[in-house]
C-alpha positions as CSV (number, residue, x, y, z in Angstrom):
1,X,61.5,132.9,155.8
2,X,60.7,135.9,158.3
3,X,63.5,134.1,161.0
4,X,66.1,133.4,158.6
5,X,65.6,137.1,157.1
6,X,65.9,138.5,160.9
7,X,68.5,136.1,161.7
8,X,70.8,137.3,158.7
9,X,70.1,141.0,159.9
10,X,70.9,140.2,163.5
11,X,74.4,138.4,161.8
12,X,75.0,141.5,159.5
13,X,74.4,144.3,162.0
14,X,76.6,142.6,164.7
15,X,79.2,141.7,161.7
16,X,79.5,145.3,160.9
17,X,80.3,146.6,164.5
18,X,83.1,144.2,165.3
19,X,85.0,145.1,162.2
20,X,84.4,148.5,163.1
21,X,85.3,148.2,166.6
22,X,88.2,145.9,165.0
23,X,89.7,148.2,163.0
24,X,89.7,151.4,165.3
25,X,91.6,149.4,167.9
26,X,94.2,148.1,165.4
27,X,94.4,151.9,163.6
28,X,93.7,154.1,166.6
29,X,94.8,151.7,170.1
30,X,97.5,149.4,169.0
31,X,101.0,151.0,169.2
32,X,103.4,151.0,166.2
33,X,105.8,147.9,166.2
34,X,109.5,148.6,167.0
35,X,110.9,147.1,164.3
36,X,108.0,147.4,161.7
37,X,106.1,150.5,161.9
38,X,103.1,151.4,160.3
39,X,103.1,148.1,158.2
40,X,102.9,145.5,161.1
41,X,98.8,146.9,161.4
42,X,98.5,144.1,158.1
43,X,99.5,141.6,161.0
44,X,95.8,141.8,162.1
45,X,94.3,141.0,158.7
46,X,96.8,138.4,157.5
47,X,96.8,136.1,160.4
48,X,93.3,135.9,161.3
49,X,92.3,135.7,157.8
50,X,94.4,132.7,157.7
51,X,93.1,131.3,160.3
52,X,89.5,131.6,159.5
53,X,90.7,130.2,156.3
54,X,92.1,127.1,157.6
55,X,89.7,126.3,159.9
56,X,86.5,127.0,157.5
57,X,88.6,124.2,155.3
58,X,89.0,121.5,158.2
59,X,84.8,122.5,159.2
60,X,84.0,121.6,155.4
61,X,85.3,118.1,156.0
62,X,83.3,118.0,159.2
63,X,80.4,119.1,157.2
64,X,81.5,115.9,154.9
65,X,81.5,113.5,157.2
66,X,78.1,114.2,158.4
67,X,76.6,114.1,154.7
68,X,77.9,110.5,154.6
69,X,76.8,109.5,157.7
70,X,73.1,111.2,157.2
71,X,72.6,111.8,153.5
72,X,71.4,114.6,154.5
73,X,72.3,117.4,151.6
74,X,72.5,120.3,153.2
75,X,75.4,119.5,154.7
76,X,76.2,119.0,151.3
77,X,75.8,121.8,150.8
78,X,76.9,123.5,153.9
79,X,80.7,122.2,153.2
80,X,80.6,123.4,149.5
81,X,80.0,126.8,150.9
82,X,82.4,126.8,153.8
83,X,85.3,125.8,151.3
84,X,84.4,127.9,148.6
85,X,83.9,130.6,151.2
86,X,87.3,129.4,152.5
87,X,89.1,130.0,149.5
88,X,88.4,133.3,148.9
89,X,89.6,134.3,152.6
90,X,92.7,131.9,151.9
91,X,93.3,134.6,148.7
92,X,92.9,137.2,150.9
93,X,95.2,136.3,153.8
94,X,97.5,135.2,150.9
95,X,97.7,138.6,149.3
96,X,98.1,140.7,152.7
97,X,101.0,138.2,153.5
98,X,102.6,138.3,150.4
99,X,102.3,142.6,151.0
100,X,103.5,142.3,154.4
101,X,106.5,140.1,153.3
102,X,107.7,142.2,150.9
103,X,107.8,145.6,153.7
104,X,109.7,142.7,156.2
105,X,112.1,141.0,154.5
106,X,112.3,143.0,150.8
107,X,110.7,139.7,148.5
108,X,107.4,139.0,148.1
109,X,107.5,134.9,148.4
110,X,110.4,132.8,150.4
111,X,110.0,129.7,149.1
112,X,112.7,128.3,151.9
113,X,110.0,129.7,154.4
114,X,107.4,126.6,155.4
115,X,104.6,128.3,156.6
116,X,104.0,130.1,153.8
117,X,104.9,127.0,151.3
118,X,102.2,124.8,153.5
119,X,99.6,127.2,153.3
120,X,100.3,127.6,149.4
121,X,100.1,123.9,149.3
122,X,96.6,124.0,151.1
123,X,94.9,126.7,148.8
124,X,95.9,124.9,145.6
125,X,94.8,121.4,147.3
126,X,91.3,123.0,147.3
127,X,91.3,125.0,144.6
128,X,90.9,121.8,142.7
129,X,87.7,120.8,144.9
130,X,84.9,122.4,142.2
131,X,87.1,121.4,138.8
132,X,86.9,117.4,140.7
133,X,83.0,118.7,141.8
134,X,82.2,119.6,138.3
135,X,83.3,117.4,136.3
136,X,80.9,114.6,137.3
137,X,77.9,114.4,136.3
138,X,75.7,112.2,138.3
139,X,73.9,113.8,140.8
140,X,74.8,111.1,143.5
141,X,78.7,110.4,142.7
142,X,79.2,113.7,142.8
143,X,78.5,114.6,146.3
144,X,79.9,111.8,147.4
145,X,83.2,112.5,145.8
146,X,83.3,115.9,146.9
147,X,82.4,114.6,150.3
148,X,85.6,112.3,150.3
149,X,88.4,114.5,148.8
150,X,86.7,117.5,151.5
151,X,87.1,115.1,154.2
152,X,90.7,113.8,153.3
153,X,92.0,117.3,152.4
154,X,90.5,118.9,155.3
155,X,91.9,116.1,157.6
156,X,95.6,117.0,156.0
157,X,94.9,120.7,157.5
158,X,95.6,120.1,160.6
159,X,98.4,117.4,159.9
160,X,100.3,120.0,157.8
161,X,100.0,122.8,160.8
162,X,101.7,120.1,163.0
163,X,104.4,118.9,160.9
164,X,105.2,123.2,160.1
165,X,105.2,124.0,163.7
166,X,107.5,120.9,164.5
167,X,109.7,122.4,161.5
168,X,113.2,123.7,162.6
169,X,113.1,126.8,160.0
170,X,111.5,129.9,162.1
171,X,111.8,132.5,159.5
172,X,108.4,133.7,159.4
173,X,107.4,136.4,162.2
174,X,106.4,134.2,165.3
175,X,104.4,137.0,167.3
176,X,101.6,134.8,168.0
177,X,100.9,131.0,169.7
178,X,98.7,129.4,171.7
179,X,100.5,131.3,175.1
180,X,100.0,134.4,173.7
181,X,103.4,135.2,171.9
182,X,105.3,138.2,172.8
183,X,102.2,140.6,171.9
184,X,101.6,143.4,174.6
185,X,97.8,143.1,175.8
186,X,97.0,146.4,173.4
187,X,98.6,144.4,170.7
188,X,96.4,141.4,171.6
189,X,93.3,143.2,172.2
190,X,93.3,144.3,168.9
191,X,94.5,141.3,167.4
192,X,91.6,138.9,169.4
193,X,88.8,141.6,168.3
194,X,90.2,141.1,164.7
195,X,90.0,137.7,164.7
196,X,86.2,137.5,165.9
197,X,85.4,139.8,163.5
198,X,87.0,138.3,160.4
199,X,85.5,134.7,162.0
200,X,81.7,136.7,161.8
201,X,82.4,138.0,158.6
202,X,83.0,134.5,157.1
203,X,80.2,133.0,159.3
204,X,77.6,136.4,157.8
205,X,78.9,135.7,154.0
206,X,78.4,131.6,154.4
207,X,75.1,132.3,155.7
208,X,74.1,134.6,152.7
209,X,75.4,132.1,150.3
210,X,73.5,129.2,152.0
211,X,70.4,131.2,151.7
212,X,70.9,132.2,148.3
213,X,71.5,128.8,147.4
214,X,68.5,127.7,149.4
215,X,66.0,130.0,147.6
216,X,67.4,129.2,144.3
217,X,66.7,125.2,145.1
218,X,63.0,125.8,146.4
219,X,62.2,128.2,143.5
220,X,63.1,125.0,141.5
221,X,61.4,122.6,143.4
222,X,58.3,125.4,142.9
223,X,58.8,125.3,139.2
224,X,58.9,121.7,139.1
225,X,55.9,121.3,140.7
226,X,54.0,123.6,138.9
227,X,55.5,123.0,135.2
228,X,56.7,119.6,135.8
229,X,60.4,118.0,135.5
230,X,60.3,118.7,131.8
231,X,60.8,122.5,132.1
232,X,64.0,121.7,134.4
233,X,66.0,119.9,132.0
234,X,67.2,123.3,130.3
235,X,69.1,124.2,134.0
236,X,70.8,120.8,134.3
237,X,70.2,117.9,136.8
238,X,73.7,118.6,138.8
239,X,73.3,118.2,142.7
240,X,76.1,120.7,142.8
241,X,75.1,124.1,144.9
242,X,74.5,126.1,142.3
């Protein structure tokens, strides 16, 4: 317990001085956009929150995958915590978007605009993973289920950021791509930090969930042995992470 307590401080400590570091380069070192101003700095919490987002759903199919292929549950219950962690960055990142479209282009949705359609499609996709988790009841079906629709949604993540790029409608700002965009190097510096800290963020609240989770299952197991199965039955049998 001593590790994982140092290793959560180690994770929170270094957590809290690249969003510091983060945000003094994108307040205090980035320059103003041309076109944009002052509003453009929500560039550098939209995008890589998004893109933590994204990725944390395609890793909880990963996570899937290798509960079928071992049985082991923690990676159980590792993908129930990266999507559910997920989600509320996909919120976030929808929310500064929806902010930063409004100041661009005067609305805040354009439903004629694919990237932001696909990554509304994605959110509500998952947002029905713990209703579908939930609702069964067996201990067994239920991961398994969970495990499949994680795996085939998060396998669509990808797929859909494909068929977007591909897409011949370029409304939404492309200042960023896998060359770099047309960022100047401040711009990039700031935007780079950003990302690795939002990506440690995610990783620092997963972690806290997983240990949460973790203590709650052995002070179970603890109660079970001491009590017996009988004083369980009051919290449920559910293999969902509670």
């Amino acid at each position: 317990m001593t590790t994982h307590v140092r290793h959560l401080r180690g994770l929170t400590i270094a957590t809290a001085v690249m969003l510091t570091v983060s945000l003094a380069l994108v307040f205090f070192y980035a320059p103003l956009d041309a076109e944009q101003g002052f509003i453009q700095k929500i560039f550098y919490i939209h995008v890589p929150l998004a893109i933590v987002s994204l990725v944390g759903f395609t890793l909880g199919g990963a996570f899937a995958v290798a509960y079928l292929r071992t049985g082991n549950r923690v990676w159980d219950m590792r993908s129930y915590c990266v999507i559910h962690m997920s989600l509320i960055f996909s919120v976030g990142g929808l929310l500064a978007g929806s902010i930063w479209a409004k100041a661009s282009w005067g609305h805040w949705w354009v439903w004629s605009e694919p990237t932001l359609v696909s990554y509304l499609i994605v959110i509500l996709l998952f947002c029905t993973y713990q209703p579908l988790r939930f609702s069964i009841e067996d201990p067994e079906r239920q991961s398994r289920y969970a495990a499949v629709f994680a795996i085939v949604c998060g396998a669509f993540v990808p797929i859909n950021f494909i068929v977007v790029r591909l897409s011949t409608q370029f409304l939404h700002p492309r200042v960023l791509n896998l060359e770099g965009g047309n960022l100047p190097n401040s711009m990039k510096l700031a935007f780079y930090t950003s990302l690795l800290a939002i990506a440690l963020l995610f990783a620092t609240l997963m972690r806290y969930e997983m240990a949460a989770k973790e203590t709650r299952i052995e002070t179970r197991r603890l109660r079970r042995r001491l009590l017996g199965d009988d004083a369980l039955r009051p919290l449920g049998r559910s293999a969902a992470p509670q």
